[in-house]
C-alpha positions in Angstrom: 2.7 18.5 16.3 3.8 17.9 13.2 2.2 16.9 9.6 1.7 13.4 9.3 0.5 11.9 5.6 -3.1 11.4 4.9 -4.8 8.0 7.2 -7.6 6.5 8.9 -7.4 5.9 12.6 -9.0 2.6 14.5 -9.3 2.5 18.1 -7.7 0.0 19.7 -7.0 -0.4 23.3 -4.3 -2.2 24.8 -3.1 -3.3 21.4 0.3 -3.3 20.6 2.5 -3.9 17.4 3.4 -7.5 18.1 -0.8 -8.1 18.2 -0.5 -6.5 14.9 2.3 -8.3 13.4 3.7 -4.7 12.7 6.9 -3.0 13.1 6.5 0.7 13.1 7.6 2.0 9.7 7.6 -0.9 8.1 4.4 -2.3 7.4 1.5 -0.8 5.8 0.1 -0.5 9.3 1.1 0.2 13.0 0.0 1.0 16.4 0.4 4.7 18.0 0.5 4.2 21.8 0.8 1.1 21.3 -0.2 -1.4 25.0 -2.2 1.7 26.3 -5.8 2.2 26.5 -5.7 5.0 24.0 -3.9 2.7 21.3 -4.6 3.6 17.5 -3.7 1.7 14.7 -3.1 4.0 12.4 -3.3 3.0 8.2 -1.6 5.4 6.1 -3.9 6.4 2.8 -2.0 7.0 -0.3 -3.0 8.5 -3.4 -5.4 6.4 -5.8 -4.0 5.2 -8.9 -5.7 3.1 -11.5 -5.0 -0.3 -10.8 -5.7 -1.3 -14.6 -8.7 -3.8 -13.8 -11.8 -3.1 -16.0 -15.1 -2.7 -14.4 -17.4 -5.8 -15.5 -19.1 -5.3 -18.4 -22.9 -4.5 -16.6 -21.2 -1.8 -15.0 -19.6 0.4 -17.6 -21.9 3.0 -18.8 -20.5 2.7 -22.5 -22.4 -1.0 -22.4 -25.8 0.4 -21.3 -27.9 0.4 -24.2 
């Protein structure tokens, strides 16, 4: 065992990277055991940063009057 970033698992049986259009370590996404019946695809989760994009106008709570 070893630590492994934060990530959501997906089960996925008998997938493989190929199905994915993956390669391991190089995409944002990738299959652990990959062809097996215990296949995951595994998506990495990275820290949130602001993407700069307002909220619309009826949502932001300095609009409600």
């Amino acid at each position: 065992m070893a630590p492994f970033p934060p990530h959501v698992m997906f089960y996925a049986p008998y997938l493989t990277n190929a199905d994915l259009g993956s390669v391991v370590n190089r995409g944002p996404a990738f299959v652990a055991g990959e062809g097996t019946p215990h296949a995951l695809i595994i998506v990495p989760v990275g820290a949130h940063t602001d993407s700069g994009h307002a909220a619309p106008a009826d949502e932001r709570s300095d609009d409600l009057r």
